[in-house]
LUMKE-29138 format. One record per atom (N, C-alpha, C): residue number from 1; chain; atom name; x, y, z. Coordinates in Angstrom, 1 decimal, padded with zeros to 4 digits, always signed. Example, Ala and Ser with C-alpha at 12.3 -4.5 7.8 and 13.67 -1.06 7.14 Angstrom:
<sites>
{num:1&chaine:A&atome:N&px:+013.2&py:-005.7&pz:+007.8}
{num:1&chaine:A&atome:CA&px:+012.3&py:-004.5&pz:+007.8}
{num:1&chaine:A&atome:C&px:+013.2&py:-003.3&pz:+007.8}
{num:2&chaine:A&atome:N&px:+012.8&py:-002.2&pz:+007.1}
{num:2&chaine:A&atome:CA&px:+013.7&py:-001.1&pz:+007.1}
{num:2&chaine:A&atome:C&px:+012.9&py:+000.0&pz:+007.9}
</sites>
This chain:
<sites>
{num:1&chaine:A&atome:N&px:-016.0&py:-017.2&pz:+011.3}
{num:1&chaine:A&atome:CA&px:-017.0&py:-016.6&pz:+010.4}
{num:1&chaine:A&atome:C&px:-018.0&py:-017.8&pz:+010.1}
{num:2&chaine:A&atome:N&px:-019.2&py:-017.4&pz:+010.0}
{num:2&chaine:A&atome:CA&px:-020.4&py:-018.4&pz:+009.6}
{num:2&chaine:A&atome:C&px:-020.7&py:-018.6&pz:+008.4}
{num:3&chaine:A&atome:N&px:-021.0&py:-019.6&pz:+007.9}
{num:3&chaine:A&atome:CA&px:-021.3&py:-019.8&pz:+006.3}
{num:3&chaine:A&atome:C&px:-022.4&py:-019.0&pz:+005.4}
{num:4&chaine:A&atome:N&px:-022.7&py:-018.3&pz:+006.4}
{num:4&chaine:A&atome:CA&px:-023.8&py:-017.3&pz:+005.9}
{num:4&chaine:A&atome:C&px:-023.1&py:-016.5&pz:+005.3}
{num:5&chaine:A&atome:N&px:-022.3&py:-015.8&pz:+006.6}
{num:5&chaine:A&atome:CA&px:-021.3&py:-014.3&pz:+007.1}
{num:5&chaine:A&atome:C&px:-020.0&py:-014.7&pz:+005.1}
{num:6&chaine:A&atome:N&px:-019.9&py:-015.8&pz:+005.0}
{num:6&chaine:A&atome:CA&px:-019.1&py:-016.3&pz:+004.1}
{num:6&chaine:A&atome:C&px:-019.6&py:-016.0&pz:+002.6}
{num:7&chaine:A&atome:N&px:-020.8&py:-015.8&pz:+002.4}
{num:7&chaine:A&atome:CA&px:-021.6&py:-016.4&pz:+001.5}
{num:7&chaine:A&atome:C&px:-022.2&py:-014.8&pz:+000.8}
{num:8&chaine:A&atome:N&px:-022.3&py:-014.1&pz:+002.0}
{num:8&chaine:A&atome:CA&px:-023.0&py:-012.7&pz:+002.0}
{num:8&chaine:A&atome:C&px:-021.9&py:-011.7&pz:+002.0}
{num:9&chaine:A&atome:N&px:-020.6&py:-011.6&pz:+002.4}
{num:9&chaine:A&atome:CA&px:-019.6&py:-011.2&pz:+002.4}
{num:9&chaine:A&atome:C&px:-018.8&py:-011.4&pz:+001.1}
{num:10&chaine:A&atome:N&px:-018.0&py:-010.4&pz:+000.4}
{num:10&chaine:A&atome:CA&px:-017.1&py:-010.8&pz:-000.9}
{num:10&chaine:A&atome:C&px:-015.5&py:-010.9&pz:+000.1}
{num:11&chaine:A&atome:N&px:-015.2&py:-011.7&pz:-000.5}
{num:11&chaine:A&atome:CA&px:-013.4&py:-011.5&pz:+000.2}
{num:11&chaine:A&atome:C&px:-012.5&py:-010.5&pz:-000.7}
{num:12&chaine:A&atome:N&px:-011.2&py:-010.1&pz:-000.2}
{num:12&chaine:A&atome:CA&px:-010.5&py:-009.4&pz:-001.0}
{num:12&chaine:A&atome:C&px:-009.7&py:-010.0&pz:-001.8}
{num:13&chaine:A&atome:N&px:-009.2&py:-009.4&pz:-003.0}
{num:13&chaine:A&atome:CA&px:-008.0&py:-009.8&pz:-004.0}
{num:13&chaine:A&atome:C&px:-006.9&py:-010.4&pz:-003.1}
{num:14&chaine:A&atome:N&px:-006.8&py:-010.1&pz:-002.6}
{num:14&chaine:A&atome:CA&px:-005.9&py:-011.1&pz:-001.9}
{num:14&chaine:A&atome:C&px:-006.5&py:-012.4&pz:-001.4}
{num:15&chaine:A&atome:N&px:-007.4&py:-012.3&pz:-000.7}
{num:15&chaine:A&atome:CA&px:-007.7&py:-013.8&pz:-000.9}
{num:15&chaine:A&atome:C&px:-008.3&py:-014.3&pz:-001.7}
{num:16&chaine:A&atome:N&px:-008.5&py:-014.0&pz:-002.8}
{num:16&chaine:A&atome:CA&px:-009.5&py:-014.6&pz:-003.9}
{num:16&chaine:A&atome:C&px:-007.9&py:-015.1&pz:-004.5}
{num:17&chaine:A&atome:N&px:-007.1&py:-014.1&pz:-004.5}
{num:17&chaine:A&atome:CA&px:-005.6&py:-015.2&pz:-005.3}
{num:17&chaine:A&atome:C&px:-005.1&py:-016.0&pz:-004.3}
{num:18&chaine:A&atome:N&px:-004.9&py:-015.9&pz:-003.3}
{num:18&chaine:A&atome:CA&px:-005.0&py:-016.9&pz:-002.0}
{num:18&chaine:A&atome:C&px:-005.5&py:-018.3&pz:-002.5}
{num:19&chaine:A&atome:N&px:-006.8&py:-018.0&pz:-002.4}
{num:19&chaine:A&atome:CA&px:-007.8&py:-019.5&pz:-003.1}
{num:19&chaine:A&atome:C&px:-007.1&py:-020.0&pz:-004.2}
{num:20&chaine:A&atome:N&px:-007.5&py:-018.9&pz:-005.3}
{num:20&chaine:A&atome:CA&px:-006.8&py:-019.4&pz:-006.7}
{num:20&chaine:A&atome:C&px:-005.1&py:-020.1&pz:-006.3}
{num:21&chaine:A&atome:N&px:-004.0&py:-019.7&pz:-005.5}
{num:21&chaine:A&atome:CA&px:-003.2&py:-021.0&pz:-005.3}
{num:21&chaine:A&atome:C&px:-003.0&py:-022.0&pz:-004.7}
{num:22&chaine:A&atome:N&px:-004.5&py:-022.1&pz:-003.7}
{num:22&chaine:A&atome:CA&px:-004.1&py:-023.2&pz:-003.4}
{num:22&chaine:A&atome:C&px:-005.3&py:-024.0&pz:-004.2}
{num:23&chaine:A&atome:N&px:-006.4&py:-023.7&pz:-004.9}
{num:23&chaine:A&atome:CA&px:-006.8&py:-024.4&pz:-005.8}
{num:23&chaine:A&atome:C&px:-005.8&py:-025.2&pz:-006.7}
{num:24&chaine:A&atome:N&px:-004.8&py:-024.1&pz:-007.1}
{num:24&chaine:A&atome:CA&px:-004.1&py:-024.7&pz:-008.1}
{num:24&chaine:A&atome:C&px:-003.3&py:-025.9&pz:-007.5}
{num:25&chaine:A&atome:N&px:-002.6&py:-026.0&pz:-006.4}
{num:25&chaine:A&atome:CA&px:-001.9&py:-027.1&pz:-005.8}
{num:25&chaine:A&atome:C&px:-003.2&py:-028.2&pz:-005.4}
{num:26&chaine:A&atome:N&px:-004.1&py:-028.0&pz:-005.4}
{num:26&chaine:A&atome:CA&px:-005.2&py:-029.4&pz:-005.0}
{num:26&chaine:A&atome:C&px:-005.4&py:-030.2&pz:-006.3}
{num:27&chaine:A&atome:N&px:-005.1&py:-028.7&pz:-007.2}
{num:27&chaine:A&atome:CA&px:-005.4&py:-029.8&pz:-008.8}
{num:27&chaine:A&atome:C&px:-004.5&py:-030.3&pz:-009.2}
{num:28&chaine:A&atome:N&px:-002.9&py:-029.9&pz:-008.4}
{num:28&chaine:A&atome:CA&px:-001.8&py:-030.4&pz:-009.0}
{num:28&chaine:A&atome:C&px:-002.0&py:-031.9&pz:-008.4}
{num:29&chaine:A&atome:N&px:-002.5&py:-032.2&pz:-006.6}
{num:29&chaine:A&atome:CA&px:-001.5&py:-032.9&pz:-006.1}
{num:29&chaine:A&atome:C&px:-003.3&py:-034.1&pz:-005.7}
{num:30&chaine:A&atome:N&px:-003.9&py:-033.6&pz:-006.5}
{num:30&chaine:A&atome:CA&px:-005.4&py:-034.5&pz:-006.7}
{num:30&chaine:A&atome:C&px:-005.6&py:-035.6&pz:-007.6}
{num:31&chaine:A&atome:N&px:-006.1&py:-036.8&pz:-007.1}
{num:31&chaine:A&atome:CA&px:-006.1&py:-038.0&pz:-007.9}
{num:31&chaine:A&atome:C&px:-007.7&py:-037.8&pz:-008.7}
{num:32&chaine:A&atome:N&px:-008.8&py:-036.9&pz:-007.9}
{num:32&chaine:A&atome:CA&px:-010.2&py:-037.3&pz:-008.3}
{num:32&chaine:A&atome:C&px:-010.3&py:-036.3&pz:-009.6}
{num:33&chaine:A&atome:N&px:-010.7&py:-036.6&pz:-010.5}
{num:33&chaine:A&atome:CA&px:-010.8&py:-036.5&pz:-011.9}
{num:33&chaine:A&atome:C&px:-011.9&py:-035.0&pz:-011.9}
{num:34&chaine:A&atome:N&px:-013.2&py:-035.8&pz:-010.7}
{num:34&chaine:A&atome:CA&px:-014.4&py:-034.7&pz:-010.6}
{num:34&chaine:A&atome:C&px:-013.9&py:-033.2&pz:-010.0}
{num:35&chaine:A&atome:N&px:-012.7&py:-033.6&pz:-009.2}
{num:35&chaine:A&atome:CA&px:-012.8&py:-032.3&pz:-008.4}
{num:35&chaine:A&atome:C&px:-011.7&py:-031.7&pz:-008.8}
{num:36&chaine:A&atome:N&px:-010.8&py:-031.9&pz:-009.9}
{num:36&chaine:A&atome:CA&px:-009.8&py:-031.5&pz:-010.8}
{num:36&chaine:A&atome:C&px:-010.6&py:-030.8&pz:-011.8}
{num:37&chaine:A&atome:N&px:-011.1&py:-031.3&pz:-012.5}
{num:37&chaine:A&atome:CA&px:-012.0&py:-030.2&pz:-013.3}
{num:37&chaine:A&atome:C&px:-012.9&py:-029.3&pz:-012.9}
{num:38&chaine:A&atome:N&px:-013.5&py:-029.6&pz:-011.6}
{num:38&chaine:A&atome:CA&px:-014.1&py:-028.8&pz:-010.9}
{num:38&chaine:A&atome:C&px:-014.1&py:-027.3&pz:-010.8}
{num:39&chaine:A&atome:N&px:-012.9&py:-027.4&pz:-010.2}
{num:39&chaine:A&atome:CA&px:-011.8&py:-026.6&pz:-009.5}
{num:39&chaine:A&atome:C&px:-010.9&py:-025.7&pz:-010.6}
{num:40&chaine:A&atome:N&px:-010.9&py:-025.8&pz:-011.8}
{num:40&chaine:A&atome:CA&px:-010.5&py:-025.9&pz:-013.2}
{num:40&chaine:A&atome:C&px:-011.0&py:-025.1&pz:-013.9}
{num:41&chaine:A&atome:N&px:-012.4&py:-025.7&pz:-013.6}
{num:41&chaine:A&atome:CA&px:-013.6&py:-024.6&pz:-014.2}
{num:41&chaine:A&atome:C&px:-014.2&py:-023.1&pz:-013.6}
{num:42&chaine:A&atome:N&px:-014.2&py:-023.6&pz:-012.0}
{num:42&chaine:A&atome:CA&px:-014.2&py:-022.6&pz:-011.2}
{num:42&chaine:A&atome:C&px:-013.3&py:-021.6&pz:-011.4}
{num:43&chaine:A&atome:N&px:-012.0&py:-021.7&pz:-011.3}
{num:43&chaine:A&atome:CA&px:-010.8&py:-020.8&pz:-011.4}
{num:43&chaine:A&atome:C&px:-010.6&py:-020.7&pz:-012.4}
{num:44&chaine:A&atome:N&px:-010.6&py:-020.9&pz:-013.2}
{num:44&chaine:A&atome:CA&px:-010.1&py:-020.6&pz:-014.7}
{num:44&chaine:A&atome:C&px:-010.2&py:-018.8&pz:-015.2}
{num:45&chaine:A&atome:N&px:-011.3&py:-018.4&pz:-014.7}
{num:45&chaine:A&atome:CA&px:-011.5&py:-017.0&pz:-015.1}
{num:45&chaine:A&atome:C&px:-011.1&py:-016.0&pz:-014.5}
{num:46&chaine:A&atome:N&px:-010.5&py:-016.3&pz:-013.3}
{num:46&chaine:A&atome:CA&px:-010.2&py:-015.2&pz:-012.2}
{num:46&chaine:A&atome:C&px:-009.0&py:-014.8&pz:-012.5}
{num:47&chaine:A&atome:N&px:-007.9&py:-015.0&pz:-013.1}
{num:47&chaine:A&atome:CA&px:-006.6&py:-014.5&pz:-013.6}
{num:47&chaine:A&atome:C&px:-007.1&py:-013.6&pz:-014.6}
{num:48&chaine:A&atome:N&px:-007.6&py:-014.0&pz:-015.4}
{num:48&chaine:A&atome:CA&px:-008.1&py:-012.5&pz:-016.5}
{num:48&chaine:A&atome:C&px:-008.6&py:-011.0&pz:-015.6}
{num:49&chaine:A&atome:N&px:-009.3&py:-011.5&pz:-014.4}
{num:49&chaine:A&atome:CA&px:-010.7&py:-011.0&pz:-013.6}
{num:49&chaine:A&atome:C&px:-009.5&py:-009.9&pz:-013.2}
{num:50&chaine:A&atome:N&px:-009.0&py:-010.7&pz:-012.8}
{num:50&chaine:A&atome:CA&px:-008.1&py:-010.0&pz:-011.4}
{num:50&chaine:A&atome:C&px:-006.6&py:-009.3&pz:-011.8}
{num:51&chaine:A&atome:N&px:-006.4&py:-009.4&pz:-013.8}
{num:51&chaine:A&atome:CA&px:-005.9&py:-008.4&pz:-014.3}
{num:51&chaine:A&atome:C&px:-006.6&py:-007.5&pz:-015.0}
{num:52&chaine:A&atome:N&px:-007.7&py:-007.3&pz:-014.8}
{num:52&chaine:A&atome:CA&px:-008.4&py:-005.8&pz:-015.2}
{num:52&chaine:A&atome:C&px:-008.3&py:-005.2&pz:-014.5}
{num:53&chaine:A&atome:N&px:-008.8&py:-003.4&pz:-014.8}
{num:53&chaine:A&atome:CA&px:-008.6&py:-002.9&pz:-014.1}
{num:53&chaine:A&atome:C&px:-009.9&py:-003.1&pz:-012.2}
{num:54&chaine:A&atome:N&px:-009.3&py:-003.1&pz:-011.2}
{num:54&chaine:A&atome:CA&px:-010.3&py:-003.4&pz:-010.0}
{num:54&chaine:A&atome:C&px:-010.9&py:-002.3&pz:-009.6}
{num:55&chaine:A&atome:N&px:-011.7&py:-002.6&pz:-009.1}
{num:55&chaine:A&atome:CA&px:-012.6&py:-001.8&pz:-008.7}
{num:55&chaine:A&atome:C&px:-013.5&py:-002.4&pz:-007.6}
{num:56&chaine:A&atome:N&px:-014.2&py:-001.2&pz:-007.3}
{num:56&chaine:A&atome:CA&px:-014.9&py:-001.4&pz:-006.0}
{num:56&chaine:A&atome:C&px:-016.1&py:-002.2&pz:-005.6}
{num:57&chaine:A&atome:N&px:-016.4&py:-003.1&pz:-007.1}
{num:57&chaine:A&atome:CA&px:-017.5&py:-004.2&pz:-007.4}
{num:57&chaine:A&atome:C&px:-016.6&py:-005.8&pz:-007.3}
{num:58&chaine:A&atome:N&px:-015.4&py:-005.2&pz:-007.9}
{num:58&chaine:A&atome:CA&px:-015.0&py:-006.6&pz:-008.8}
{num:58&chaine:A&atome:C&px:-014.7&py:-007.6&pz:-007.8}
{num:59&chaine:A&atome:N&px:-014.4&py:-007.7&pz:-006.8}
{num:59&chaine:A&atome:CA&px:-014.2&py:-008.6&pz:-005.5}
{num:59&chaine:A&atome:C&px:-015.8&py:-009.4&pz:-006.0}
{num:60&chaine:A&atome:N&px:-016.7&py:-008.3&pz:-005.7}
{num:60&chaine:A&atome:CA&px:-018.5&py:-009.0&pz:-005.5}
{num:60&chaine:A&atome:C&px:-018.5&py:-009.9&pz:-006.8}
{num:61&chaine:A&atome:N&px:-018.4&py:-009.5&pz:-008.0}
{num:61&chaine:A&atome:CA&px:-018.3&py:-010.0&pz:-009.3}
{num:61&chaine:A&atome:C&px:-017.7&py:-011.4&pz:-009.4}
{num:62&chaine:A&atome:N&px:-016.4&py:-011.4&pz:-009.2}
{num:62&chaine:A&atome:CA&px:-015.5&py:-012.4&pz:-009.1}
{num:62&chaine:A&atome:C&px:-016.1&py:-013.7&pz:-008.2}
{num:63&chaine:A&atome:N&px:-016.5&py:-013.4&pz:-006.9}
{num:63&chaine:A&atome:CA&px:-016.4&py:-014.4&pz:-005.9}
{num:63&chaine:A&atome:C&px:-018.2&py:-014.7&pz:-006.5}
{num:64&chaine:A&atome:N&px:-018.8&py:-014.1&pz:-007.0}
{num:64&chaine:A&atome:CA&px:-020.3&py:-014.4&pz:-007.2}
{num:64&chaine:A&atome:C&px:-020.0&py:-015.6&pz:-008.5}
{num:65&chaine:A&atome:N&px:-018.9&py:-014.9&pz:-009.5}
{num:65&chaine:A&atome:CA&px:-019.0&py:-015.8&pz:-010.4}
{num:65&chaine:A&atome:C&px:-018.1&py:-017.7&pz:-010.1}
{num:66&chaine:A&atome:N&px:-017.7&py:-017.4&pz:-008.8}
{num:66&chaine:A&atome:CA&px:-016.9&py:-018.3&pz:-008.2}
{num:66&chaine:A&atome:C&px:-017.8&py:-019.4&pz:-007.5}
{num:67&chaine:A&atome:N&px:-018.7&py:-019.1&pz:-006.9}
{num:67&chaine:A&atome:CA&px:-020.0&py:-019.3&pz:-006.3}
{num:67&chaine:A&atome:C&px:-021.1&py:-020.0&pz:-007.2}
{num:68&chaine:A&atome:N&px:-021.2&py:-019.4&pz:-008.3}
{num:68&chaine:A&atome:CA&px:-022.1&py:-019.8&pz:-009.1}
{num:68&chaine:A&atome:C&px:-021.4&py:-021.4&pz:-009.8}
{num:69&chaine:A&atome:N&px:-020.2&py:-021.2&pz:-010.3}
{num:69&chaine:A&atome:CA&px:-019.9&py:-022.2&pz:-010.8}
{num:69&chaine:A&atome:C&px:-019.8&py:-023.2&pz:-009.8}
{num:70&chaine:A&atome:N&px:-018.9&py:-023.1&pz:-008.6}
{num:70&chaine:A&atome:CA&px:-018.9&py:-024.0&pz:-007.9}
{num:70&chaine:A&atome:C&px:-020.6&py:-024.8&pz:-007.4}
{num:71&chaine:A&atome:N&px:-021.2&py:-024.2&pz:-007.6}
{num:71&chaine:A&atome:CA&px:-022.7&py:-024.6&pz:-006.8}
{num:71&chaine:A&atome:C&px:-023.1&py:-025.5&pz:-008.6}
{num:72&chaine:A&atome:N&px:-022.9&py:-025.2&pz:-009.4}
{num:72&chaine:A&atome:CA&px:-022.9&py:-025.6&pz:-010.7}
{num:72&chaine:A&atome:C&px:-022.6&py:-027.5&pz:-010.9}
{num:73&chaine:A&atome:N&px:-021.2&py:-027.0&pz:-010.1}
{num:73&chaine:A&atome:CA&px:-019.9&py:-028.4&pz:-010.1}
{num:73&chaine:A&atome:C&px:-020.7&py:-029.0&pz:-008.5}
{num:74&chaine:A&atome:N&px:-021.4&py:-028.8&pz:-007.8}
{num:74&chaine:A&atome:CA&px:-021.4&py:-029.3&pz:-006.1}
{num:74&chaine:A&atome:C&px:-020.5&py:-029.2&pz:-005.3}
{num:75&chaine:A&atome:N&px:-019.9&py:-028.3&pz:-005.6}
{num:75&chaine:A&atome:CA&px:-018.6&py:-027.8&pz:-004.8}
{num:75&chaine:A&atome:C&px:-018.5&py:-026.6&pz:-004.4}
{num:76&chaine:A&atome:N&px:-019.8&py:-025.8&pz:-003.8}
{num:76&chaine:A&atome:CA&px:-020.0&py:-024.9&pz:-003.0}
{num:76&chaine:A&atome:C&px:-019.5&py:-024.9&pz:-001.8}
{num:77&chaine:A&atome:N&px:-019.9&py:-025.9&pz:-000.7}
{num:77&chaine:A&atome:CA&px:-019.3&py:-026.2&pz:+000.6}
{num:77&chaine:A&atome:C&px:-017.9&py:-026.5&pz:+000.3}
{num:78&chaine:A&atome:N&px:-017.4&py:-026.9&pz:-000.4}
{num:78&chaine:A&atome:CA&px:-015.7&py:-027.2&pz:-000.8}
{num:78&chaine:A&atome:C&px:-015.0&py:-025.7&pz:-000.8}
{num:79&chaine:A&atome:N&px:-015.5&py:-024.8&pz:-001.7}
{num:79&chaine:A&atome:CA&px:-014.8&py:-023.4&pz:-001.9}
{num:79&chaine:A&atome:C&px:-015.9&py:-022.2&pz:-000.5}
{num:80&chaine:A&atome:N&px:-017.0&py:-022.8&pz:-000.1}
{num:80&chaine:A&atome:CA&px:-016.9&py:-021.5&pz:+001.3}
{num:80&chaine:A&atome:C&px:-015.5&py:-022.3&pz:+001.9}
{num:81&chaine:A&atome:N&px:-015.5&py:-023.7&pz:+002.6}
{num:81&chaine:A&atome:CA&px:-014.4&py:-024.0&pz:+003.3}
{num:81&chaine:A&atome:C&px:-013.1&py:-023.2&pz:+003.2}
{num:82&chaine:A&atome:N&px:-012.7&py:-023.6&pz:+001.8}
{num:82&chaine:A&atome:CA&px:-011.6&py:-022.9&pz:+001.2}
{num:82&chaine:A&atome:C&px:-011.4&py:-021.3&pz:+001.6}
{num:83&chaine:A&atome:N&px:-012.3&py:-020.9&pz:+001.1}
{num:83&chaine:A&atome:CA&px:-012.2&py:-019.5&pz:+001.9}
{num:83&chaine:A&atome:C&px:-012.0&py:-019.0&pz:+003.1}
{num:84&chaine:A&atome:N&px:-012.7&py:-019.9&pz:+004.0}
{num:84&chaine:A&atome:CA&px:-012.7&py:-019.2&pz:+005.1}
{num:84&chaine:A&atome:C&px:-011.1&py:-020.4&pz:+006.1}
{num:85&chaine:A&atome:N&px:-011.0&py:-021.1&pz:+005.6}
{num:85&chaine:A&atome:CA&px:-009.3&py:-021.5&pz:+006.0}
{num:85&chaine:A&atome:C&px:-008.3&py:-020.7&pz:+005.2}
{num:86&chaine:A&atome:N&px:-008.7&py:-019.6&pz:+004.2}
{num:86&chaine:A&atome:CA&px:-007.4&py:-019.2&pz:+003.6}
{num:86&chaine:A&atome:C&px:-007.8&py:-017.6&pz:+004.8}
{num:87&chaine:A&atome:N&px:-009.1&py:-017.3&pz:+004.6}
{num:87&chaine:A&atome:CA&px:-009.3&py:-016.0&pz:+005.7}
{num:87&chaine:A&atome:C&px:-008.3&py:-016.1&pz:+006.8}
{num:88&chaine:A&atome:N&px:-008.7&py:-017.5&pz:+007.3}
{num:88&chaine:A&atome:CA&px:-008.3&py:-017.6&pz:+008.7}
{num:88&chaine:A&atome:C&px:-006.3&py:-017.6&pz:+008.8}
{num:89&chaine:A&atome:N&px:-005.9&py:-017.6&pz:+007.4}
{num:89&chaine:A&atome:CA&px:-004.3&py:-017.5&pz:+007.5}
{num:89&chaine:A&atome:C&px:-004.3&py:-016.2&pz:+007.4}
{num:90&chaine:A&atome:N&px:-005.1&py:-015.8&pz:+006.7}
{num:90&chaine:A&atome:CA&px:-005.1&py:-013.9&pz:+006.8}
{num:90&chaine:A&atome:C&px:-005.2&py:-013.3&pz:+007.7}
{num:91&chaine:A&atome:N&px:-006.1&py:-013.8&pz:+008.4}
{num:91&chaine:A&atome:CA&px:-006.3&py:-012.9&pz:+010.2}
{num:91&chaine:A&atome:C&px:-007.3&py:-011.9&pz:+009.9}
{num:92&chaine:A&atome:N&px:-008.5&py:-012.7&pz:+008.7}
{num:92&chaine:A&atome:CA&px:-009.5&py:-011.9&pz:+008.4}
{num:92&chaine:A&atome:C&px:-010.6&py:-011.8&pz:+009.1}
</sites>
Protein backbone atom coordinates (compact mmCIF):
# COMPACT_ATOMS: atom_id res chain seq x y z
CA UNK A 1 0.00 0.00 0.00
CA UNK A 2 1.19 3.66 -0.76
CA UNK A 3 1.42 6.30 1.76
CA UNK A 4 -1.26 8.07 0.12
CA UNK A 5 -3.59 4.74 -0.10
CA UNK A 6 -2.38 4.77 4.02
CA UNK A 7 -3.30 8.21 4.76
CA UNK A 8 -6.76 8.34 2.78
CA UNK A 9 -7.77 4.93 3.95
CA UNK A 10 -9.05 4.38 7.93
CA UNK A 11 -7.75 0.91 9.16
CA UNK A 12 -9.83 -1.43 11.23
CA UNK A 13 -10.21 -1.95 15.17
CA UNK A 14 -8.22 -4.45 14.83
CA UNK A 15 -5.41 -2.86 13.60
CA UNK A 16 -5.73 0.36 15.27
CA UNK A 17 -5.24 -2.07 18.64
CA UNK A 18 -2.60 -3.86 16.65
CA UNK A 19 -0.71 -0.33 16.64
CA UNK A 20 -1.84 0.55 20.03
CA UNK A 21 0.37 -2.79 21.19
CA UNK A 22 2.98 -2.49 19.62
CA UNK A 23 3.19 1.24 20.42
CA UNK A 24 2.99 0.14 23.83
CA UNK A 25 6.14 -2.24 23.69
CA UNK A 26 8.29 0.59 21.75
CA UNK A 27 7.48 2.79 24.76
CA UNK A 28 8.31 -0.07 27.02
CA UNK A 29 11.58 -1.13 25.39
CA UNK A 30 12.64 2.79 24.12
CA UNK A 31 15.51 4.80 25.46
CA UNK A 32 14.48 8.18 23.42
CA UNK A 33 12.53 10.31 25.85
CA UNK A 34 10.97 12.30 22.44
CA UNK A 35 9.51 9.34 20.97
CA UNK A 36 8.23 7.78 24.39
CA UNK A 37 6.02 10.59 24.94
CA UNK A 38 5.32 10.86 21.59
CA UNK A 39 3.81 7.72 21.17
CA UNK A 40 2.08 8.31 24.72
CA UNK A 41 0.37 11.14 23.65
CA UNK A 42 -0.67 9.69 20.40
CA UNK A 43 -2.22 6.57 21.98
CA UNK A 44 -3.31 7.54 25.07
CA UNK A 45 -7.04 8.10 23.88
CA UNK A 46 -7.67 5.14 21.78
CA UNK A 47 -8.50 2.74 24.68
CA UNK A 48 -11.40 4.94 25.88
CA UNK A 49 -12.18 5.35 21.75
CA UNK A 50 -12.32 1.86 21.17
CA UNK A 51 -14.54 1.13 24.33
CA UNK A 52 -17.45 3.06 23.08
CA UNK A 53 -19.83 1.98 21.50
CA UNK A 54 -18.28 1.54 17.36
CA UNK A 55 -19.58 2.40 14.70
CA UNK A 56 -19.34 2.91 11.22
CA UNK A 57 -17.23 6.46 11.56
CA UNK A 58 -15.18 5.60 14.58
CA UNK A 59 -12.26 3.72 12.77
CA UNK A 60 -12.17 7.41 10.56
CA UNK A 61 -12.38 9.34 13.93
CA UNK A 62 -9.84 7.44 15.78
CA UNK A 63 -7.01 7.11 13.17
CA UNK A 64 -7.69 11.05 12.09
CA UNK A 65 -7.23 11.76 15.69
CA UNK A 66 -4.10 9.51 15.63
CA UNK A 67 -2.81 11.39 12.53
CA UNK A 68 -3.31 14.61 13.82
CA UNK A 69 -1.38 14.17 16.94
CA UNK A 70 1.32 12.37 15.51
CA UNK A 71 1.91 15.12 12.71
CA UNK A 72 1.66 17.47 15.95
CA UNK A 73 4.73 15.25 17.70
CA UNK A 74 6.64 14.75 13.85
CA UNK A 75 5.85 11.38 14.02
CA UNK A 76 3.60 10.97 11.13
CA UNK A 77 5.92 8.94 8.88
CA UNK A 78 6.73 6.86 12.11
CA UNK A 79 2.79 5.81 12.69
CA UNK A 80 1.90 5.53 8.54
CA UNK A 81 5.03 2.98 8.78
CA UNK A 82 3.55 1.40 11.80
CA UNK A 83 0.49 0.80 10.18
CA UNK A 84 1.17 -0.41 7.26
CA UNK A 85 3.88 -3.17 8.82
CA UNK A 86 1.04 -4.08 11.34
CA UNK A 87 -1.49 -4.27 7.90
CA UNK A 88 1.05 -6.29 6.35
CA UNK A 89 0.83 -8.99 9.45
CA UNK A 90 -2.76 -8.83 8.79
CA UNK A 91 -2.78 -9.76 5.23
CA UNK A 92 -4.54 -6.38 4.66
Amino acid sequence: MSIKENVDRSPSKEVLIAMLGSALVQIRASDDLKLIRGLADIFHNLPPHLAYKWGETSNIQAYETILKKASQRGLKNYILKLRDSTEKTFDV
